[in-house]
Each structure stands twice: as structure tokens, then as C-alpha cells.
C-alpha positions as CSV (number, residue, x, y, z in Angstrom):
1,X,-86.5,99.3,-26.8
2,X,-89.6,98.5,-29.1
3,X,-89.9,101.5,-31.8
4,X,-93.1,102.0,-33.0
5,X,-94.5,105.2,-34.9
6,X,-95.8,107.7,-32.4
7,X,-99.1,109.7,-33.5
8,X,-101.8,111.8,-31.3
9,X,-104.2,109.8,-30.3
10,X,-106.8,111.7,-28.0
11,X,-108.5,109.7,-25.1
12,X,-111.2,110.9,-23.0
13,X,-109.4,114.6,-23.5
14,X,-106.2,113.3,-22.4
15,X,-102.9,113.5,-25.6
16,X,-100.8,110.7,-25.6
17,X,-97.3,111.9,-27.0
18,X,-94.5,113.2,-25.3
19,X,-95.0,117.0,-23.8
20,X,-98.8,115.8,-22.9
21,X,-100.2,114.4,-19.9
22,X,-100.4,110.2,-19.7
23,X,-103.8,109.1,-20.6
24,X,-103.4,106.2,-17.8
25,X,-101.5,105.4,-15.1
26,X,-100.8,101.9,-16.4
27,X,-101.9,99.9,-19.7
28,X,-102.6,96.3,-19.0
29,X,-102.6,93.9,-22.2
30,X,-105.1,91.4,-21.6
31,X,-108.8,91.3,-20.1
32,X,-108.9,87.9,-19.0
33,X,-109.6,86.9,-15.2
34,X,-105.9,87.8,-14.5
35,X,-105.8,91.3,-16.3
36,X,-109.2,91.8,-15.0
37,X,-108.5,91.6,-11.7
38,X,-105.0,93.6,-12.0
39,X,-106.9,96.4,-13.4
40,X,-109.7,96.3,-10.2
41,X,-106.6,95.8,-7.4
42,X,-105.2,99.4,-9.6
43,X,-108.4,100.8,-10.1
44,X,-109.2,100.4,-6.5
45,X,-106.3,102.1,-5.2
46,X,-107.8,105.2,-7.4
47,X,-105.0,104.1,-10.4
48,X,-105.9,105.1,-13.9
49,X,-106.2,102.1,-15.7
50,X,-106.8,100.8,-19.4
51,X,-107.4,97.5,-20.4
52,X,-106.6,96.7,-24.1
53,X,-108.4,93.1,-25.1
54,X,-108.4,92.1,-28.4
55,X,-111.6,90.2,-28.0
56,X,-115.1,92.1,-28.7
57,X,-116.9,89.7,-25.9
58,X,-115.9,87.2,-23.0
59,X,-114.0,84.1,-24.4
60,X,-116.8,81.2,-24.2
61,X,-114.2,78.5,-25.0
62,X,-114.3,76.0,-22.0
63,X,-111.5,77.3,-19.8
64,X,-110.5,76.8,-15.9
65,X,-113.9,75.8,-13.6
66,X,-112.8,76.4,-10.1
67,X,-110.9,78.7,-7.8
68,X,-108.6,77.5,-4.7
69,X,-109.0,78.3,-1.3
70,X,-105.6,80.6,-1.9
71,X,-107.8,82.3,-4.7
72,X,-111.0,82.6,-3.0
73,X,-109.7,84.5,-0.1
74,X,-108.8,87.4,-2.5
75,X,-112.2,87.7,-3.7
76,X,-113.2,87.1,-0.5
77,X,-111.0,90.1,1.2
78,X,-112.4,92.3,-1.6
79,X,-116.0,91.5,-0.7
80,X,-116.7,89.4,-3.3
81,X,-117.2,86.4,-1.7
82,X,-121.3,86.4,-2.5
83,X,-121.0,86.3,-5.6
84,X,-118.5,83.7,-6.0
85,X,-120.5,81.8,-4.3
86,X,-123.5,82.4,-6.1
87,X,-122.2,81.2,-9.1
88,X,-120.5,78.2,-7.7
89,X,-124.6,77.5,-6.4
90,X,-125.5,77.3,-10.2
91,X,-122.9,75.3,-11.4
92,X,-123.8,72.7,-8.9
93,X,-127.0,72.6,-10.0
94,X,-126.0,71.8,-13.2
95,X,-123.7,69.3,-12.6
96,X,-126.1,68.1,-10.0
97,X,-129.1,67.6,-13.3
98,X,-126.3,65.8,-15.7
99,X,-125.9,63.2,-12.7
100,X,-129.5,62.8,-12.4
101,X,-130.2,62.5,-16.0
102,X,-127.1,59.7,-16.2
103,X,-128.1,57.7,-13.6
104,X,-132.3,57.8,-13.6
105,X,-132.3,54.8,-11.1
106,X,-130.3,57.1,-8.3
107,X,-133.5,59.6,-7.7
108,X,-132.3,60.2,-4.4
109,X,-128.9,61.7,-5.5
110,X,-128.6,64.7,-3.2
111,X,-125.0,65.8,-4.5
112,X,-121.5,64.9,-6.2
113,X,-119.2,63.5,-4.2
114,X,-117.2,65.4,-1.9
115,X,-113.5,65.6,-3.5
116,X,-110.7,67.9,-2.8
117,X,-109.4,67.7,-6.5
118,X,-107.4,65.6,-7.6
119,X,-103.5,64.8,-9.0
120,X,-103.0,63.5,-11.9
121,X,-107.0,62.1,-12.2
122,X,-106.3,60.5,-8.7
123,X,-109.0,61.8,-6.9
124,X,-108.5,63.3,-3.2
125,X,-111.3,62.0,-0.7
126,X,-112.1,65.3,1.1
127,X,-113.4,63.1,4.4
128,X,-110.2,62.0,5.0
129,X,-108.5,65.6,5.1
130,X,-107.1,66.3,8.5
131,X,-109.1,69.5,9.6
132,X,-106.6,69.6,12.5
133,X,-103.7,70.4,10.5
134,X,-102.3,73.9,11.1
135,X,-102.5,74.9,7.8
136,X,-106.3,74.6,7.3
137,X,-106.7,76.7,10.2
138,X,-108.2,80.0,10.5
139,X,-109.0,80.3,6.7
140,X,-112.8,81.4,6.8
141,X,-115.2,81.2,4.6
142,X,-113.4,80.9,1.4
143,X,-111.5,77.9,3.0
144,X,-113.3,75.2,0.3
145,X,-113.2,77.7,-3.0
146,X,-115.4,77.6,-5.1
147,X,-116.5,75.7,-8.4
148,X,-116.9,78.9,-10.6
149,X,-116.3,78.7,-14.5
150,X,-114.1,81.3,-16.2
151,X,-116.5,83.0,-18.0
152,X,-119.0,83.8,-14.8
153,X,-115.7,84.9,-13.1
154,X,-114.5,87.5,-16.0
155,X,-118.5,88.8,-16.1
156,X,-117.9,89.2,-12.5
157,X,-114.2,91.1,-12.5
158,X,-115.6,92.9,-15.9
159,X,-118.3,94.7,-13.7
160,X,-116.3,95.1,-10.6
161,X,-113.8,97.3,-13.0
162,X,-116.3,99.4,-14.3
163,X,-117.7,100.2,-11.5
164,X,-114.3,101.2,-10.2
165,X,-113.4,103.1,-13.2
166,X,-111.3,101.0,-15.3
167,X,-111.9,101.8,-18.8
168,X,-111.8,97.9,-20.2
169,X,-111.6,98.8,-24.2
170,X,-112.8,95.4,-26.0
171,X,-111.7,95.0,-30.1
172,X,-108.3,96.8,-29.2
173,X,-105.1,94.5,-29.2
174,X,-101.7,96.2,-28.5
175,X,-99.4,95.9,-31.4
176,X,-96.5,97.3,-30.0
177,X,-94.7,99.5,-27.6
178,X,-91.5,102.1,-27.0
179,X,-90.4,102.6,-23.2
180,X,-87.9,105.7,-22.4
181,X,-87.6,106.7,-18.7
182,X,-91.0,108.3,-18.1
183,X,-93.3,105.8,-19.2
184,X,-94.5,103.4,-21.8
185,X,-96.2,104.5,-25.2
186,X,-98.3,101.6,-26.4
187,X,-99.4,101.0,-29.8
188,X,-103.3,99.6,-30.4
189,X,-103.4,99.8,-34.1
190,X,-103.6,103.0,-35.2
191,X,-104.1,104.8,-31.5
192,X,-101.4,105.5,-29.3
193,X,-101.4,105.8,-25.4
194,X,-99.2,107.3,-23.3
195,X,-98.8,105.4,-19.8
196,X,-96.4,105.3,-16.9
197,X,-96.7,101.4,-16.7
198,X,-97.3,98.6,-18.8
199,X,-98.8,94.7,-17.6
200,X,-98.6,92.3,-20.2
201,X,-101.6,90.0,-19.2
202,X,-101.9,88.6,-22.4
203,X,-101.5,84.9,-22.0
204,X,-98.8,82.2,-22.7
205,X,-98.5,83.5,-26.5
206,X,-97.5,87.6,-24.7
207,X,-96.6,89.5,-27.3
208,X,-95.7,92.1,-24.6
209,X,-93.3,89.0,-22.9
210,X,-91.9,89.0,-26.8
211,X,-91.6,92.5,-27.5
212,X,-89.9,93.3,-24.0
213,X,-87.1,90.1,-24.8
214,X,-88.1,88.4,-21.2
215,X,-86.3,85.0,-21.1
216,X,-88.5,82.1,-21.1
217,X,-87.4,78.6,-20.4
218,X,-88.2,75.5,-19.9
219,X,-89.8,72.1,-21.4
220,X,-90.6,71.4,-24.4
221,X,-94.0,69.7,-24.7
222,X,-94.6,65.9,-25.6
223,X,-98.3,65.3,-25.2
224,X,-101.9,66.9,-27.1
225,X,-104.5,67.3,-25.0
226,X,-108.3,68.4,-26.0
227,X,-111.0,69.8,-23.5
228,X,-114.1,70.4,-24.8
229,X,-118.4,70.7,-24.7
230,X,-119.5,68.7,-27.3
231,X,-123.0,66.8,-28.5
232,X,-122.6,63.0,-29.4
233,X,-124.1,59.8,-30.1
234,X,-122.9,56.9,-28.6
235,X,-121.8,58.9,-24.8
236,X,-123.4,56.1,-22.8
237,X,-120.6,53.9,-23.3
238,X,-118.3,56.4,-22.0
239,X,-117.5,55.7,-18.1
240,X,-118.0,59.3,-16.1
241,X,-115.1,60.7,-14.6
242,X,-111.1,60.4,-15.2
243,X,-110.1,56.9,-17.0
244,X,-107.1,55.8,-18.1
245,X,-106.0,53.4,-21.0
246,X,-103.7,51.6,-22.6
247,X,-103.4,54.8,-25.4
248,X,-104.1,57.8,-22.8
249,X,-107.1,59.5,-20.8
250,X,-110.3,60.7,-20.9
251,X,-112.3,62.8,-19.1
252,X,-116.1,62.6,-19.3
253,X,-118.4,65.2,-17.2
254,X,-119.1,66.3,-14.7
255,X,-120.7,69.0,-16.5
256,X,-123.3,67.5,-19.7
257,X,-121.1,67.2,-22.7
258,X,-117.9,67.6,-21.3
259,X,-114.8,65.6,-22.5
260,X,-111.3,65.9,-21.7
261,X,-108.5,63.4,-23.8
262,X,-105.0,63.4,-23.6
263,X,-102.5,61.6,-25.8
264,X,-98.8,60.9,-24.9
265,X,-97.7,60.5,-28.8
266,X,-96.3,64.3,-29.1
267,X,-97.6,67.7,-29.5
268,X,-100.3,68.9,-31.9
269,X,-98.9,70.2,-35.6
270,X,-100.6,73.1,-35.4
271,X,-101.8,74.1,-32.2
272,X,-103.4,77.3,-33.0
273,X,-105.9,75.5,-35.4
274,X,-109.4,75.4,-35.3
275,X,-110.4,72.5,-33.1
276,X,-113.0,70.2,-35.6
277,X,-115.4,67.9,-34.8
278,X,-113.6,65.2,-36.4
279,X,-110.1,65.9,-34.5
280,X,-112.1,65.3,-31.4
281,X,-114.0,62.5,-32.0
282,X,-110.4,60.8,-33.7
283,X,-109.2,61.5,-30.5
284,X,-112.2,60.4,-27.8
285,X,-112.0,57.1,-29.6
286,X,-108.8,56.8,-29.8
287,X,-108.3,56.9,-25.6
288,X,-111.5,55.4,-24.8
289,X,-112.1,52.7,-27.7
290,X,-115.6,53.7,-27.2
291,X,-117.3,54.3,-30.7
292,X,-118.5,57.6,-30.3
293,X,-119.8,59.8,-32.7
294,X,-119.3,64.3,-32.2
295,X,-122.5,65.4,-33.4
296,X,-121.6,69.0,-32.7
297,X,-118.9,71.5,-31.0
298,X,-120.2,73.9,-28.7
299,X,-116.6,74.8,-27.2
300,X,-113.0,73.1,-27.5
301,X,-109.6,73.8,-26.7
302,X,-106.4,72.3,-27.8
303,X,-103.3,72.0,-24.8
304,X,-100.3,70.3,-23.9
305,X,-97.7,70.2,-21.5
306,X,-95.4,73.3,-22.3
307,X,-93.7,74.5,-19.1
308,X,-92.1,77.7,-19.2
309,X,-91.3,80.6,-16.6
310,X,-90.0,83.9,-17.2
311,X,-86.5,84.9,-15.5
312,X,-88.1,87.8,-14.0
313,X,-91.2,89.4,-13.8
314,X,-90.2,93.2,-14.8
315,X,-88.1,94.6,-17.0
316,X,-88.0,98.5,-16.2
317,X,-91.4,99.5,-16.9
318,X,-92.8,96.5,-18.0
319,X,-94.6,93.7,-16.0
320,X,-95.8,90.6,-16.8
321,X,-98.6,88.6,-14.8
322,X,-100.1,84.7,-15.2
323,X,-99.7,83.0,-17.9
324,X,-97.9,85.7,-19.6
325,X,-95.3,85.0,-16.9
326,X,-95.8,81.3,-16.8
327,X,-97.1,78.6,-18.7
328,X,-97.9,74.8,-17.9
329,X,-100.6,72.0,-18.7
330,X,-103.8,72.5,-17.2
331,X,-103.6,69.9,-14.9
332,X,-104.5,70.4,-10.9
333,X,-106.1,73.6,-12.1
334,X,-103.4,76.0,-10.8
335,X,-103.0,78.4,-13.6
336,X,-105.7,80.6,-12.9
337,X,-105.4,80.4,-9.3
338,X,-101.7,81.5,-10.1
339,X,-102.4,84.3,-11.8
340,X,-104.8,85.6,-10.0
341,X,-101.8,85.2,-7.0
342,X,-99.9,87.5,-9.1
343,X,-102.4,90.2,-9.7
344,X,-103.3,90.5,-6.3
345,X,-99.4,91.0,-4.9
346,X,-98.5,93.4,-8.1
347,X,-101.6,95.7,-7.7
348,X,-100.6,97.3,-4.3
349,X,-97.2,97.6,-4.8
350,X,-97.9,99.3,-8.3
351,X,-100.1,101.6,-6.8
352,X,-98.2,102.6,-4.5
353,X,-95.2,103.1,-6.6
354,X,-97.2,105.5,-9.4
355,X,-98.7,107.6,-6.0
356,X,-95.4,108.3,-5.2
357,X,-95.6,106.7,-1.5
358,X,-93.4,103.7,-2.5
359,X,-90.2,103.4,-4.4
360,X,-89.6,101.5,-7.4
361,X,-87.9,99.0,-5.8
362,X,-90.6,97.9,-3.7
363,X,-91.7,95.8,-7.3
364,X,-88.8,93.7,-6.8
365,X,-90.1,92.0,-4.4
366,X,-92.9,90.9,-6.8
367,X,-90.9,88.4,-8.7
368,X,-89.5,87.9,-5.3
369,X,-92.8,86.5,-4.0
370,X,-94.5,85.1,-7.0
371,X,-91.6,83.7,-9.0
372,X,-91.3,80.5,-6.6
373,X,-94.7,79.9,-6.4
374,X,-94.8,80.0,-10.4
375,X,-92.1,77.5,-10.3
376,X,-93.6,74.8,-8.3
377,X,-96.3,75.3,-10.2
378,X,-94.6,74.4,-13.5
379,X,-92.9,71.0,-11.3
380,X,-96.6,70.0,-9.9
381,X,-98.1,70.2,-13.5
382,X,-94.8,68.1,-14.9
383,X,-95.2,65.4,-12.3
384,X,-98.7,64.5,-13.1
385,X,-97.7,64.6,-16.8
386,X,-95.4,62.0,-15.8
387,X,-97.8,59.8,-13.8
388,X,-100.3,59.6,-16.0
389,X,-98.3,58.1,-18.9
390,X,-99.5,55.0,-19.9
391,X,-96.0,52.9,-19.5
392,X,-95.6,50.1,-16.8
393,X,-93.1,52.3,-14.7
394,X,-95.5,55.2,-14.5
395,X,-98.5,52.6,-13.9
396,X,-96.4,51.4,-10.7
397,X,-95.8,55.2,-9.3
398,X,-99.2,55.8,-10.1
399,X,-100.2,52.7,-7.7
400,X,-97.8,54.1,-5.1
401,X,-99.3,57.5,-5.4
402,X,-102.5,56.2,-4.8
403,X,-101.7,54.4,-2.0
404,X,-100.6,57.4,-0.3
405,X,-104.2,59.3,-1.0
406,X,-106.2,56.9,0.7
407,X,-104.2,57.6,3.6
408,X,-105.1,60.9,5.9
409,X,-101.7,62.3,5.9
410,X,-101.7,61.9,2.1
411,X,-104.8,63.2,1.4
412,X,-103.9,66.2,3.7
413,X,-100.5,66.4,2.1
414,X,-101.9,66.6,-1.9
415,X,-105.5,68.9,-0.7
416,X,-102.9,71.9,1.0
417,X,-100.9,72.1,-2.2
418,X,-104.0,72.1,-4.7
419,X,-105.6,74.6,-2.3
420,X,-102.8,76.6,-2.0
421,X,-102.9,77.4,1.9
422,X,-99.7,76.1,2.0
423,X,-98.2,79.6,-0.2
424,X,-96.1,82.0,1.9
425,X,-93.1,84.4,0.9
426,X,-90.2,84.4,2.3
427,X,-90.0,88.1,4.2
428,X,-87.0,86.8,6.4
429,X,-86.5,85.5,10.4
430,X,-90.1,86.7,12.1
431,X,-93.1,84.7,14.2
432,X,-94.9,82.3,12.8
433,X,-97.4,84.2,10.6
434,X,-95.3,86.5,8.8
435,X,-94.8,86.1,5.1
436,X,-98.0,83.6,5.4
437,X,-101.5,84.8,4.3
438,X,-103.4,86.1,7.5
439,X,-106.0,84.3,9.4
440,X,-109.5,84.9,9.0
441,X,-109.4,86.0,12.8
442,X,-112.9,86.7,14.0
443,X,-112.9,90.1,16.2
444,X,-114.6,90.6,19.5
445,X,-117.6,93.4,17.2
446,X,-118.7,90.1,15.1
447,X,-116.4,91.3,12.1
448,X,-113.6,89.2,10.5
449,X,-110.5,90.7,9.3
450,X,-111.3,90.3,5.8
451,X,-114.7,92.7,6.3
452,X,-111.6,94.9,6.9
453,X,-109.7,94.2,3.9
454,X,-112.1,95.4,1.3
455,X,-111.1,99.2,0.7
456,X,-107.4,97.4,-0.2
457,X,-105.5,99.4,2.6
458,X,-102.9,97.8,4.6
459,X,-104.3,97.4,8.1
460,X,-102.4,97.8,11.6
461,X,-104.3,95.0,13.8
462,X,-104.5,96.9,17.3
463,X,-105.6,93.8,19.6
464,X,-103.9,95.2,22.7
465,X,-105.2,98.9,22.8
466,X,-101.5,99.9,22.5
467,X,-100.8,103.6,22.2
468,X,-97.6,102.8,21.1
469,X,-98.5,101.0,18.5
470,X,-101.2,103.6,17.4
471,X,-98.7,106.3,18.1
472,X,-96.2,104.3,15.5
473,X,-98.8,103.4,13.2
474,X,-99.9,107.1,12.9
475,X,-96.8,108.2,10.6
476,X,-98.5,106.1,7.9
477,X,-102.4,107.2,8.5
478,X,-102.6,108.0,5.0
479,X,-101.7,104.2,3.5
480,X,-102.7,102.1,6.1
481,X,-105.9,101.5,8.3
482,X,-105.5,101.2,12.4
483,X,-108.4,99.1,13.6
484,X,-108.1,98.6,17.7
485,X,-110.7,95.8,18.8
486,X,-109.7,92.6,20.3
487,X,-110.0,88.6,19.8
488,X,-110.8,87.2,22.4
489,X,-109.7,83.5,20.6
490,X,-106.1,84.9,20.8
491,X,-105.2,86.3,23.5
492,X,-101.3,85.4,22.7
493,X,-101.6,88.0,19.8
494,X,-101.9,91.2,20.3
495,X,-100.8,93.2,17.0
496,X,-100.9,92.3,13.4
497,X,-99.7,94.3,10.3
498,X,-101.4,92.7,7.1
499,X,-100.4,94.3,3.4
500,X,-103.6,94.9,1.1
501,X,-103.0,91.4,-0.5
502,X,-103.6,89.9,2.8
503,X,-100.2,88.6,3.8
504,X,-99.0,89.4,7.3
505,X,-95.9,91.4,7.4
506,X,-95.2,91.8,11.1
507,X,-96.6,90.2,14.0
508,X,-96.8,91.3,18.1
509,X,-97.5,89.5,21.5
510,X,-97.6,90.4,24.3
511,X,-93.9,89.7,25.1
512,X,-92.8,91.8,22.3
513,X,-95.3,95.0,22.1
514,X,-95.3,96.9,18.8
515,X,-91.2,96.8,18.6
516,X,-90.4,96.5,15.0
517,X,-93.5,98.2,13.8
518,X,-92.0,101.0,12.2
519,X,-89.4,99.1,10.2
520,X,-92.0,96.9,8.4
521,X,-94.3,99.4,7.7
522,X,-91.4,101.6,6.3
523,X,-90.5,98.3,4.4
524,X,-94.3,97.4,2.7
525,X,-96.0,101.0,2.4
526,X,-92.4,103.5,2.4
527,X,-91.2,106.6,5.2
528,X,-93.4,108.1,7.3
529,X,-95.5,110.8,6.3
């Protein structure tokens, strides 16, 4: 238990202190892309939420830059697709004008080429992914992701919440909190709210994750790593792209004034220092041998390769999500994607929990799901750490390794694990699609299952015209959406029941009709009405 002093603080009418109605439903610390998008999946379920960020605008420090497939399809199941890809159109462009204005000669330059990402700077060939495989099937039009920078994604969630209600309160940082059995009372300086729930969304420094004593273990980091937009003099003897070097890597583009370094010679002193000019520049030349000159510092970041993972994601009534759960070099791009993965399998299942439809222990299964995936995670991010050291044995894996990417299967192999359409949870013995996100099926009235998705129901997939299945499905009218159509592309499935984040969580042909119905939707969205 955290003690903190308790005084009234009034919000929007609503007393926070003991004897007085909550002022929200939950308090989520943290209005980054992960806290952001927790506080939409609540707010759209018609939870009160409050987001507490201690910053007065949107971070512009360079940050992630793209979104997986795994990713995408959440924004894409919410509707928000469009936009994504809007902003995925402008950052082309300007990637598309740095190539042009680097390579004058190529005037005929239509577009970047065509990569699936990459592991460990080795990058993945997207011609020679196998479109065949199994995996890649059925994933719509969020199948490829999207190219989106942080920043344009928080502008994006920032809106979405208002419009659904959730009160996003910028300068306020939570300083503290005391739990008892009926809720959470959170200090923000001198204002106190009173909540039933409390997210710690607040990155891989959580003072929630610290306050709340959640183990973390792990690896200790043993490299400094630097990403940042910079100005400079001497950037045409830089070569574009991922190189490495007898003292490290660099990174240079694709975006103008865009440098990546890492160096395998320990972590930073001081991480949480002001990244200079100088530091930078020591360090571009350093890895490239190029003699550069930082002329200016737009944005910059310091890493490294910390890997840690929380025990569990809840303790009572506090939660934790991305990188407050789980932290990890940057490398692959995963951690956004991650978290994102966690706030989209929480925000249902809390929902439901604080409308009194599901019990608490339906948010076990959230560490459940989302612990694994965190922990491959941290071992994908530690295995390009160690083929990218520059040591002869790691130079001979890394010639092994990129062997197998010039190979279909490899390619394949490495593009379904950045993508993430290989994540599923483990919901036990079932067919083939249960536990595994649900295929973007396209229904015999021109609509695809996502169209249906957006409201953030659960949806009964009636493909059969059962009354059985409608009759069964009827006990939950209230939680979950019946849609009776048909795909004509699958006749060999009649009956699908998908949870709001999208995964399936029972599955019917026409062998076994709507047996079993009852029990998973009792399972995912609690007893009958």
C-alpha cells in the first residue's frame, strides 16, 4: 500500500475522497500511443476515463516510425485505417524527396525499396515473402502496416479520445497513490482522484510499476545507442542505410537528417542527460570514421539494450501496459507494436469488469495473453543485440543469418515475426482459428468483419443462419453483436465468435453447429443475461 495524503479535490462536480462518488472509472498514467489508446478502447466501451501526462504537448523527440501488420489491424478494426494510412502517404513522400535530393542523377526514382523490415540491420526482401504461407492469409487491408511516426499516431489517438470522452489532462503527472478494496486514490500534485482502477502507462522508468513493488527482471544493458534528427556538414560521406564497422553501427536516413549509432563499449553514464550536439557527433564519427560535423539538434534520444519484464501484469487494482510492463532496445521496432497489443486486450476485459458483466478474474487472463508475447519480445531484441556486435563470432552468425534471408523460407520466417501475424494466445484444445486473431473474411453484403468490429462489441459470426446459434447467442444481446450473413469463400465455416480485440474465441462448421457456444461466451463476456 502507497500512503499519500488525501484532500478534496473536485473534478467536473465529482469529490474524490472516501464517502464520494469516483471521479473516473479508471486513471491511466501516461498519454503516450499506448495510454492513448487504452483510454479510447475504455472510453469506447462508455468507461470514464482520465489520462494524467505529465507533458504539456506531444513528445517531438524522434521515437518509433511504423506500426506492424499485428498493430494495424487494431486501428484498422476501430475504423481507423484511413487515417493511418494517410499519414503513412506523407511520410513516403518525404522519405521519397530526401532520396531524390541524395541521388539527383536517379530522376526516375519512383519509390524506396520494398523491404519487410529488417533484423538486426539485415534487411528482409519483401519479393521473396511467400504470400502462400498460411499465416499471411486473410489479413486485409492492414496486412503491410503502415510507416506512421509516433507523433502523427498520438495526434491521431489524442483526437479519437476526445471525441469519445476521455478527459486527457496534459501538465498533470501522478505522484503517488493508496489502493484499499474499492478503488485507487491517485495523487497528481496537489489534486486527488478517486478511481476504481489504475493503468500505469508511463513508460520503462513507471513510477506506478515502482510504487505498486511489481518485480522486474532481467538484463542488464551493455551497449549506448543514439537516434536522432540532426543538421550537419560533411553527411555526404555517410553511406545511406544500416552499416556496420569495426567500432559499431550507423544508421543514416531514410528520413533527411536522420542518424542512428550504436556502440558496444557499455551503457551511457547518465542516461537521462540532455543529448548535445557534441555527444552525437563524438559518436557518428566514432562508428562511421566519417568526419562529420552536428551543426544542429532538432531531436535525439539516448537507448540501450535493457531487457526487463514484469512478473505479472496486475497487482489488485493496478495494471500495467507497454513499456511500463516491458522494456527492451529498440531494435525490430516491436515496442510500440507491443504495447499497443496490450491496450487493445486490457480495454475490453476492463470494461467489462467495472460494468459489472465480467468478473475480476477475467483480467487474469491478460497477463495470460500478453506476458508471452512481451517475453519473446525482450529475446528477439537480445538476439539482434548479439548479432550485431562487432566481434569475428558474431560477424560469422551474422553471415549465416544472412544467408537464410535471401532464401524465401527465411525471408518468410523473419517478415511473420516482425509483422506479428504469427501472435496468438493460448485459449486451450479448439479449431484452428481459435486463440489466433480473426481473418479479415469478406461477407456475402460487400462488408469485411472488421466494418463490424468498430463499435468494440464482441460479435457472434452467424454464417449458417442457425437459430440455435442465434437462440444461444441471445442470452448475451446486451455484450455481444449477432451478425447472420454468409461467405461464400468459406463454406467450411459457418460460425465464428470474435472478442472486441479481434481474436477468435470459438469456432463452428458445419459438422459441429453452434455446440460450445454458450461456454465461450460465458468464458469471454460472463453468464447470461
Amino acid at each position: 500500500m502507497i500512503n499519500m495524503p488525501l484532500t478534496v479535490f473536485e473534478n467536473d462536480g465529482h469529490a474524490g475522497i472516501d464517502g464520494f462518488s469516483a471521479d473516473a472509472d479508471v486513471v491511466v498514467a501516461g498519454g503516450g500511443p499506448v495510454g492513448l489508446m487504452l483510454a479510447c478502447e475504455l472510453g469506447l466501451a462508455g468507461a470514464r476515463v482520465t489520462v494524467l501526462e505529465r507533458l504539456t504537448g506531444i513528445d517531438p523527440t524522434i521515437k518509433a516510425g511504423s506500426v506492424n501488420s499485428a498493430a494495424a489491424e487494431a486501428f484498422y478494426r476501430r475504423g481507423l485505417l484511413p487515417a493511418l494510412i494517410e499519414e503513412e502517404r506523407r511520410t513516403r513522400e518525404l522519405m521519397l524527396s530526401f532520396l531524390r535530393q541524395r541521388y539527383p542523377q536517379a530522376g526516375g526514382l519512383a519509390a524506396p525499396a520494398k523491404v519487410a523490415g529488417h533484423f538486426a540491420g539485415i534487411m528482409l526482401n519483401a519479393e521473396r515473402i511467400d504470400g502462400a504461407d498460411p499465416d499471411f492469409a486473410d489479413r486485409g487491408p492492414a496486412a503491410s502496416g503502415a510507416l506512421v511516426p509516433q507523433q502523427a499516431l498520438e495526434a491521431l489517438l489524442e483526437q479519437r479520445a476526445a471525441e469519445l470522452g476521455v478527459q486527457v489532462r496534459r501538465g498533470v503527472e501522478l505522484t503517488g497513490f493508496d489502493t484499499d478494496g474499492d478503488g485507487v486514490t491517485v495523487s497528481a500534485g496537489d489534486d486527488q482522484i478517486r478511481a476504481s482502477w489504475l493503468v500505469g502507462c508511463d513508460g520503462g522508468q513507471s513510477l506506478v510499476r515502482r510504487l505498486a513493488d511489481f518485480e522486474f527482471p532481467g538484463t542488464e544493458p551493455e551497449i549506448t545507442g543514439h537516434q536522432a534528427i540532426v543538421t550537419m556538414d560533411g553527411g555526404e560521406e555517410l553511406q545511406l542505410g544500416w552499416n556496420r564497422t569495426d567500432t559499431g553501427i550507423y544508421v543514416y536516413g531514410p528520413a533527411p537528417g536522420r542518424i542512428l549509432t550504436v556502440e558496444f563499449a557499455g551503457p551511457p553514464a547518465d542516461r537521462g542527460a540532455p543529448v548535445t550536439a557534441a555527444e552525437l557527433q563524438d559518436s557518428l564519427r566514432h562508428v562511421s570514421g566519417a568526419g562529420v560535423t552536428i551543426t544542429g539538434v532538432r531531436s535525439a534520444t539516448r537507448f540501450t539494450d535493457n531487457a526487463r519484464q514484469a512478473t505479472t501484469y496486475r497487482r489488485g487494482r493496478v495494471l500495467l501496459a507497454g513499456d511500463a510492463a516491458h522494456v527492451h532496445s529498440p531494435f525490430g521496432g516491436q515496442g510500440l507494436n507491443l504495447g499497443i497489443g496490450d491496450a487493445v486486450n486490457l480495454g475490453w476485459k476492463l470494461a467489462g469488469v467495472i460494468q459489472g458483466w465480467a468478473p475480476e478474474s477475467l483480467l487474469d487472463t491478460y497477463t495470460a495473453e500478453r506476458h508471452p508475447i512481451g517475453a519473446w519480445v525482450l529475446e528477439w531484441t537480445r538476439a539482434q543485440v548479439a548479432l550485431m556486435r562487432p566481434e569475428p563470432r558474431a560477424r560469422a552468425l551474422r553471415n549465416v543469418v544472412t544467408d537464410l534471408t535471401e532464401s524465401a523460407a527465411g525471408t518468410t520466417y523473419f517478415a511473420k515475426k516482425i509483422s506479428g501475424v504469427w501472435q496468438h494466445y493460448d485459449l486451450g484444445p479448439g479449431p484452428q482459428m481459435v486463440g489466433h486473431s480473426a481473418p479479415d473474411l469478406l461477407l456475402a453484403d460487400g462488408t469485411r468483419l472488421a466494418d463490424h468490429l468498430h463499435h468494440g462489441r464482441g460479435v457472434v459470426l452467424d454464417l449458417s443462419n442457425d437459430p440455435k446459434l442465434q437462440a444461444l447467442a441471445g442470452g448475451w444481446h446486451d455484450r455481444v453483436h449477432v451478425l447472420t450473413t454468409s461467405c461464400p469463400d468459406m463454406p467450411e465455416l459457418t460460425g465464428l465468435l470474435v472478442r472486441p480485440d479481434g481474436y477468435v474465441g470459438w469456432q463452428a462448421s458445419p459438422a459441429s453447429g453452434p455446440a460450445g457456444l454458450d461456454i465461450a461466451l460465458a468464458t469471454w463476456f460472463g453468464p447470461a443475461a
